[in-house]
C-alpha positions as CSV (number, residue, x, y, z in Angstrom):
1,X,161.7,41.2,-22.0
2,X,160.0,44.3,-20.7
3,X,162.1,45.2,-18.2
4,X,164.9,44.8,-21.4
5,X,164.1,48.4,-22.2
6,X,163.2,50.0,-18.8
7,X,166.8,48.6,-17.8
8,X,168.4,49.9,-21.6
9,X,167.1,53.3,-20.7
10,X,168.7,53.2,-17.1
11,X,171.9,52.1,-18.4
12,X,172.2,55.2,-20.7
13,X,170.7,57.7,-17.9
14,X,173.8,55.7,-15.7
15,X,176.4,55.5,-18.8
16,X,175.7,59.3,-19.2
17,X,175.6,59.9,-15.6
18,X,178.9,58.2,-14.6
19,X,180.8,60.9,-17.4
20,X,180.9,62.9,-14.7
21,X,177.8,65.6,-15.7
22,X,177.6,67.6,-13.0
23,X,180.2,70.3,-10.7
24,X,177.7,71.3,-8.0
25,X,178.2,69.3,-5.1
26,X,174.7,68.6,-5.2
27,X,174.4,67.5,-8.5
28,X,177.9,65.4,-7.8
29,X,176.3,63.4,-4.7
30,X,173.3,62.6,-7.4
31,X,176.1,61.5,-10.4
32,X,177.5,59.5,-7.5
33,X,173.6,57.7,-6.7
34,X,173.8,56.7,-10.1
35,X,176.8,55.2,-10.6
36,X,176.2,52.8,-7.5
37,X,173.1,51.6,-9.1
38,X,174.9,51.0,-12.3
39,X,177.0,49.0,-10.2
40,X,174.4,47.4,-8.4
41,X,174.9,48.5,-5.0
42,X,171.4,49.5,-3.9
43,X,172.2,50.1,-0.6
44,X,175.2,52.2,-1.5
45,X,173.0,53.9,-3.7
46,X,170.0,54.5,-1.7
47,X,172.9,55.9,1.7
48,X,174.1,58.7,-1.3
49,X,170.4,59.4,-2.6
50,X,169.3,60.1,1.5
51,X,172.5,62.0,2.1
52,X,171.7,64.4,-0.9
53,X,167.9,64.6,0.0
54,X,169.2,65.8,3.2
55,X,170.8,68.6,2.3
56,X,168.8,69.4,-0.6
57,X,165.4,68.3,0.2
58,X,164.0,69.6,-3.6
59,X,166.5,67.7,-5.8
60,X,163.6,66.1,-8.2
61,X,166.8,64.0,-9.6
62,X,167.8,63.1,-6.1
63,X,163.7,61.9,-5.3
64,X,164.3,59.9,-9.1
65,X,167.5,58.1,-8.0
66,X,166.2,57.4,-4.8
67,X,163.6,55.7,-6.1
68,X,165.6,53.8,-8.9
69,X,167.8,52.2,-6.0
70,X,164.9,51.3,-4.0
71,X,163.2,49.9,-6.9
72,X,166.5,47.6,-7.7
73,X,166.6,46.8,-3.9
74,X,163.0,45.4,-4.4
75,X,161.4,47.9,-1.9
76,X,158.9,49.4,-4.2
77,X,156.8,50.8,-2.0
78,X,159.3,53.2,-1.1
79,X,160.5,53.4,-4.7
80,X,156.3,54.5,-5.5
81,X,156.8,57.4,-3.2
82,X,160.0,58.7,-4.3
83,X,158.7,58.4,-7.9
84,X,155.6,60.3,-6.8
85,X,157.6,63.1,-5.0
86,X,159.9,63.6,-7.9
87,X,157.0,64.1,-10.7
88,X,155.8,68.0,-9.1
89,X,159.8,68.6,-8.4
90,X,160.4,67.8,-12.3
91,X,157.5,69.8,-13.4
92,X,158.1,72.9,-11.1
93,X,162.2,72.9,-12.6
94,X,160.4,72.9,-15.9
95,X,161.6,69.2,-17.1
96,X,158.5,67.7,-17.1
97,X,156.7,69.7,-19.7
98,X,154.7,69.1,-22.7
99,X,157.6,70.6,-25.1
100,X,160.0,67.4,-23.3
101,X,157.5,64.4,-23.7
102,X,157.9,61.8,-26.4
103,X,161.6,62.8,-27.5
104,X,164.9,62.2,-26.0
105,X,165.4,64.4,-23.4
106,X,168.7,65.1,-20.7
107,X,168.8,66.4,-18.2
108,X,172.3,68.0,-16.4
109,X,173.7,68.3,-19.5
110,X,176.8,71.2,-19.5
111,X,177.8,72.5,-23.1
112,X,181.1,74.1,-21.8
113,X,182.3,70.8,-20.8
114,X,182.6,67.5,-22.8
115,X,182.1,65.7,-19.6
116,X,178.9,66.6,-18.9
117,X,176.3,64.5,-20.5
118,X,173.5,64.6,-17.9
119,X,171.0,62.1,-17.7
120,X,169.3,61.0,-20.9
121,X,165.4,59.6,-21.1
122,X,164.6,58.3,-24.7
123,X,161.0,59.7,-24.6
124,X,160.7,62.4,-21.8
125,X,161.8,62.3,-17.9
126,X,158.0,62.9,-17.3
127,X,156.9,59.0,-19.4
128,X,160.0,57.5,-17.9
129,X,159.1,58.0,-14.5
130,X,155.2,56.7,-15.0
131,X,156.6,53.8,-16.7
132,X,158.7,52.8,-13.4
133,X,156.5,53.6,-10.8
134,X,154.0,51.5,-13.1
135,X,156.7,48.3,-12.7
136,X,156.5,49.4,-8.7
137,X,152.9,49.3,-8.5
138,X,152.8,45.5,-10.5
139,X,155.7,44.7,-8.4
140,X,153.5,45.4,-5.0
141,X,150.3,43.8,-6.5
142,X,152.1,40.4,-7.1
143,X,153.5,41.4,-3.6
144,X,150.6,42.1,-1.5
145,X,147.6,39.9,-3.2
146,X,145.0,41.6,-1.3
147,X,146.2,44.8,-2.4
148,X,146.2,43.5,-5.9
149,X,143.1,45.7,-7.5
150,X,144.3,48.4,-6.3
151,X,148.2,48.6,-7.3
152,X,147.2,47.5,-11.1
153,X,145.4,50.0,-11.6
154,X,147.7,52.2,-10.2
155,X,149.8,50.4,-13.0
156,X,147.3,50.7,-15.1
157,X,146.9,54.3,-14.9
158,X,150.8,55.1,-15.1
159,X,151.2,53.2,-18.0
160,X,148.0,55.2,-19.7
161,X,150.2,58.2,-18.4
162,X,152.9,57.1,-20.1
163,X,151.6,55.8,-23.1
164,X,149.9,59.6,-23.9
165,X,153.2,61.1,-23.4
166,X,155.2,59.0,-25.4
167,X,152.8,56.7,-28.1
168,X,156.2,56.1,-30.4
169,X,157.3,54.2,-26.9
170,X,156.7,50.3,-27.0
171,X,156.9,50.3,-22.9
172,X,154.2,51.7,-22.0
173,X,151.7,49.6,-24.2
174,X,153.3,46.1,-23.5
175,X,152.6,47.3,-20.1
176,X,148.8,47.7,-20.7
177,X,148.7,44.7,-22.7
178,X,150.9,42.9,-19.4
179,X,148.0,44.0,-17.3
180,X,145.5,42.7,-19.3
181,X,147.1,39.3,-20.3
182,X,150.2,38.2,-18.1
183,X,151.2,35.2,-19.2
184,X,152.0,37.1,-23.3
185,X,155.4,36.1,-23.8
186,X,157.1,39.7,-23.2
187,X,155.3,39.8,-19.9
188,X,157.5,37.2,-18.3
């Protein structure tokens, strides 16, 4: 059940995504990320993602996919630090701000064009991203047991994140409360 929304608001950032948003090359090869994850193809997904970061090492969108398609490959440790190394490159292109949290927000979006829908985050790229890198931490604690303590509160404290970004956002609290209480109903 909670991954029910976390996966709803991929599938719109992917629906929008694989419109075609972007012309740049760049922003192309990160269109192109997307729409192997919404296919499922992690490993397709992840080859595009490196490729991109390769050439443009600051793509914040780039670091975000990357993460996304290492999260769905189940290697969340990797999918921590991509989510970590996107959140300054958001903020320094000015789309994690204050002004964008707790209201739909896209990103990529071209007016000129109806193609281009960007990428769209219900309640702010900035919340979004705690709230996954909060699934990646709870992911490693069930993972690594002794580590446990130490990834939920990592959880823990991205979910907080999220929660004061976004309170109208159900996520972030059923996240809190999952911590807390793991065998609720909407945890499992």
């Amino acid at each position: 059940m909670r991954n029910a929304v976390v996966i709803a608001v991929l599938s719109s950032a992917v629906a929008a995504a694989a419109c075609n948003p972007f012309y740049s090359v760049e922003q192309s090869d990160v269109e192109r990320g997307y729409r192997w994850i919404q296919r499922g193809s992690s490993a397709e997904a992840i080859a595009t993602f490196q490729r991109s970061l390769a050439e443009y090492p600051n793509n914040s969108l780039a670091h975000l996919g990357l993460g996304e398609a290492f999260a769905l490959s189940g290697q969340e440790a990797d999918a921590v630090d991509m989510y970590s190394k996107a959140l300054p490159l958001l903020r320094s292109e000015g789309y994690a701000t204050p002004e964008s949290a707790n209201k739909e927000q896209t990103i990529g979006r071209r007016f000129f064009s109806y193609q281009n829908q960007g990428l769209t985050f219900p309640y702010g790229v900035e919340a979004y991203l705690h709230v996954r890198r909060g699934l990646a931490y709870e992911a490693l604690a069930k993972k690594l047991p002794a580590r446990s303590d130490e990834f939920r509160a990592a959880a823990q404290s991205d979910y907080a994140s999220a929660n004061n970004l976004a309170p109208a956002w159900d996520e972030p609290r059923t996240g809190l409360k999952c911590l807390d209480e793991p065998t609720r109903s909407e945890c499992t």
